[in-house]
C-alpha positions in Angstrom: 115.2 122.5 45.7 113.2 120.2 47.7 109.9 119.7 47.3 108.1 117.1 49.7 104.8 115.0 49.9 102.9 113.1 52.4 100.6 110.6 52.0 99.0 109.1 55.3 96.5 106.9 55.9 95.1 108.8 59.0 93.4 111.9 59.6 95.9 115.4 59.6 96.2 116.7 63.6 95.6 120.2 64.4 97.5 119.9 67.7 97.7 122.5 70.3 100.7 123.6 72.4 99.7 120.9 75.3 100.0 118.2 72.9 102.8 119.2 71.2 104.5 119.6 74.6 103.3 116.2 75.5 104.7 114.3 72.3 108.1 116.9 72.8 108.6 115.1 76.1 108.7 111.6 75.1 111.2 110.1 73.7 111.0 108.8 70.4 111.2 104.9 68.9 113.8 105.4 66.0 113.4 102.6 63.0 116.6 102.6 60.8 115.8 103.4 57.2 116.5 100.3 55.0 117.4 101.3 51.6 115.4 99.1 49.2 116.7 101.0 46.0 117.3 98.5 42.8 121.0 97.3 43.0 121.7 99.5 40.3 120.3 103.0 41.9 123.2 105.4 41.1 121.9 107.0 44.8 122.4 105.3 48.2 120.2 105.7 51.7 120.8 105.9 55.0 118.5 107.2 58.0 115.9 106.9 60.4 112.4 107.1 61.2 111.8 108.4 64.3 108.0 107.4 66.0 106.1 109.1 69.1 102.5 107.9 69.7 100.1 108.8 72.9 96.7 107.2 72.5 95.6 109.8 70.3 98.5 111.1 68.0 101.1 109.6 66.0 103.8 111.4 64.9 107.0 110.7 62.8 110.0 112.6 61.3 112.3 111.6 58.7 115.9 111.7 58.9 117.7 110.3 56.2 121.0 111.6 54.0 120.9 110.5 50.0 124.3 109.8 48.8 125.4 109.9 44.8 127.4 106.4 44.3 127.6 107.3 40.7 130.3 109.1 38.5 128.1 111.2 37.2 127.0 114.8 38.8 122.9 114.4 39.8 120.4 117.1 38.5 117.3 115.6 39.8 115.7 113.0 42.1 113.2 111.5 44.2 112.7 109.4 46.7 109.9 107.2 48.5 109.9 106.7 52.6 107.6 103.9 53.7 107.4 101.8 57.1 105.4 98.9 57.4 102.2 99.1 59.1 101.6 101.1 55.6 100.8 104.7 57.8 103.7 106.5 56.6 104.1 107.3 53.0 106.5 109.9 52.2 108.3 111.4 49.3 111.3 113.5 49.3 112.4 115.1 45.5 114.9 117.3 44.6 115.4 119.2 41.8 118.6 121.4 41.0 117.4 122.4 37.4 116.6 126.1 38.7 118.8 126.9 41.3 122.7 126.0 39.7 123.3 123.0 42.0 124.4 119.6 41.6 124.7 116.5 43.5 128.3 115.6 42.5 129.6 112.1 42.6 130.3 110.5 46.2 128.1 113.8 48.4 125.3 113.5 50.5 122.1 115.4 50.4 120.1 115.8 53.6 116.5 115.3 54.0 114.3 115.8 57.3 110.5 116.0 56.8 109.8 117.9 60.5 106.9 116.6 62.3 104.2 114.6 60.5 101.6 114.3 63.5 98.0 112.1 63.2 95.1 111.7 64.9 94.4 108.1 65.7 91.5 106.5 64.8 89.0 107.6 68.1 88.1 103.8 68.8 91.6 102.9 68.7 90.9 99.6 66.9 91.7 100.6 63.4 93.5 97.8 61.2 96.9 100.1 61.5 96.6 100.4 64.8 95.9 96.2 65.8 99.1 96.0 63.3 101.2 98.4 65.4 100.0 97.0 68.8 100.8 93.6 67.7 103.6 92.3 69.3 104.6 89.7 66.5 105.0 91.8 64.2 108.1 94.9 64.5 106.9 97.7 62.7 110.2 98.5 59.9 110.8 101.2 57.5 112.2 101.7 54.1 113.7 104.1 51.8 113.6 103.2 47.9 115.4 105.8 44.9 112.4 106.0 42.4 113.9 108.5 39.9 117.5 110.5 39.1 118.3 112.5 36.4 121.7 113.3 35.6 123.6 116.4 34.5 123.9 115.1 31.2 120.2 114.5 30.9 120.6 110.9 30.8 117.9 109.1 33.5 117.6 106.6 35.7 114.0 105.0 37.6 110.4 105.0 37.4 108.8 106.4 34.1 105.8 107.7 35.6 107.9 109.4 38.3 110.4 110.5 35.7 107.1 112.0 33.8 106.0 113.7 37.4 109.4 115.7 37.3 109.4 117.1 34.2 105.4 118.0 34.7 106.8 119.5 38.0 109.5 121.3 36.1 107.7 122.2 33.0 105.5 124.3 35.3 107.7 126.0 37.4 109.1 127.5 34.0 105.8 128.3 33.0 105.0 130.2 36.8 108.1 131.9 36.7 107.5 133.3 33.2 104.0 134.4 34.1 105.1 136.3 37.2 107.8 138.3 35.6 104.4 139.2 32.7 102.4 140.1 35.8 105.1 142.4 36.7 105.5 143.8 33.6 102.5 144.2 32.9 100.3 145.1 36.1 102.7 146.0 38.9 103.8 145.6 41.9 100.8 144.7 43.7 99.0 142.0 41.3 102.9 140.7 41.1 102.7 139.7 44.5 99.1 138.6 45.2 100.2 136.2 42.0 103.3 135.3 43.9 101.5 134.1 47.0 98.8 132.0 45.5 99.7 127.8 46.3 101.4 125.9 43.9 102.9 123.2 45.3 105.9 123.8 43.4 109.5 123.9 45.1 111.5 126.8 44.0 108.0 129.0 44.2 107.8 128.3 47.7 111.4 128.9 48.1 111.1 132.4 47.0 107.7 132.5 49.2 109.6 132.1 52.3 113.2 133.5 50.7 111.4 136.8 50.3 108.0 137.1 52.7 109.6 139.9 55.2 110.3 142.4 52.6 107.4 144.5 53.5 105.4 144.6 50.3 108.6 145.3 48.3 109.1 142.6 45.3 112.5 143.6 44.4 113.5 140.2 46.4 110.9 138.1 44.9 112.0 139.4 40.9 115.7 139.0 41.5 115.2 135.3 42.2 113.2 134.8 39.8 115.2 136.5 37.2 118.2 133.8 38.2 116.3 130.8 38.2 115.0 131.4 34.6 118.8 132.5 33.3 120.2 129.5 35.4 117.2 127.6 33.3 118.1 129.0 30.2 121.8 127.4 30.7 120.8 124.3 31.3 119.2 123.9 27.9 116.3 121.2 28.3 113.7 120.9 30.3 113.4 117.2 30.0 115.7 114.9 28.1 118.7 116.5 25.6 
C-alpha cells in the first residue's frame, strides 16, 4: 500500500479548469531521476521528473519504478524524490504488511505522484525561482532508498525512517481494531462516520476509496478490514521478529 508525502517550499494552487488546461497544453521539461541510494540499497531507481511552469504555477509529476536487487522478498519501503533548486521534496512508501503482498527479488514497483501544482512566488523574484531562471545552473533531480524492510523482518536504512514505519504501521493496527469496536458496538452509522475521518494512513484510505460508492452500506468497508487484520495476524510482528 502506498502512502505518499509532499513537502514544497511554495504555496499549494487551487487551480481552476483554464489553468489546468493551460499547463495540460504545454509540454513538459522531463529531468531523469538519478538514484543516489547507498551502494548497498537492496532497491534500485529509475525515473523521471517531469516540470511545467507558466509565470505563475509550477507543477511536477513523479514517474519512477523501484526495483528489488536483493535476494530477499521486500515487505516495506520508502523512498525520497528531490530535484535541485530544493522545491520538490517528495516521499513515496510502501508498505505490504496489511495487504499479503511482496516485492519479490528482481520486480519493479511503480510510483507516480499525479500532479503536484504551486503557486509562484507573486513577485517572481523568490530565491527558488533566480535559481531556476539561472542559466548556469541545470536544475537535476534525485531519487535516494531511505528504508526497506524485508519479509524476514530483517532492515535496511535510516533509523528514524525505519521508526516512522512502524509508527505508521502500529497505528493502522490500532485504526483497524477500533473500527471493527465501533461496529460492534455502535452500528452501522457511527462505523462509517469513524471510517471517513483523515488519517493519513495508507490502507485506511485504501478502503476510503475501495469502498466510497456503496451507498451507505459498510459490508465493503468491514470485509477489508477483516483481511487486513488476519493477513496482520500472519505476519506475526509488527516491527522487528
Amino acid at each position: 500500500m502506498i502512502a505518499v508525502f509532499v513537502a514544497l517550499l511554495l504555496t499549494p494552487a487551487s487551480l481552476g479548469q483554464n489553468t489546468i488546461d493551460s499547463e495540460a497544453s504545454k509540454q513538459p521539461t522531463h529531468y531523469r531521476l538519478r538514484d543516489i541510494s547507498e551502494h548497498d540499497s537492496p532497491l534500485r531507481v529509475v525515473g523521471k521528473v517531469l516540470f511545467r511552469a507558466n509565470p505563475n504555477v509550477l507543477t511536477y509529476e513523479v514517474e519512477a519504478a523501484v526495483k528489488n536487487a536483493s535476494k530477499k522478498d521486500v515487505l516495506s519501503w520508502s523512498m525520497l524524490v528531490r530535484t535541485s533548486d530544493g522545491v520538490l521534496h517528495f516521499t513515496s512508501s510502501n508498505d505490504y504488511f496489511f495487504t499479503g503482498d511482496l516485492l519479490a527479488p528482481d520486480v519493479s514497483a511503480g510510483v507516480t505522484s499525479g500532479p503536484i501544482s504551486l503557486v509562484a512566488h507573486p513577485q517572481g523574484d523568490t530565491p527558488t525561482r533566480k535559481k531556476r531562471d539561472s542559466s548556469n545552473q541545470a536544475v537535476t533531480a534525485s531519487a535516494e532508498i531511505e528504508f526497506v524492510q524485508f519479509q524476514d523482518g530483517s532492515t535496511w536504512g535510516d533509523s528514524d525512517i525505519e521508526t516512522e514505519a512502524f509508527q505508521a504501521r502500529s497505528a493502522t493496527l490500532q485504526k483497524l481494531q477500533s473500527l471493527q469496536k465501533v461496529y460492534a458496538q455502535l452500528g452501522e452509522k457511527p462505523f462509517l462516520d469513524a471510517l471517513a475521518e483523515p488519517t493519513m494512513l495508507a490502507c485506511v484510505e485504501r478502503i476510503q476509496t475501495d469502498c466510497k460508492d456503496n451507498n451507505g452500506d459498510s459490508s465493503c468497508a468491514r470485509e477489508a478490514i477483516e483481511r487486513m487484520l488476519d493477513i496482520a495476524t500472519r505476519r506475526g510482528f509488527l516491527e522487528k521478529p
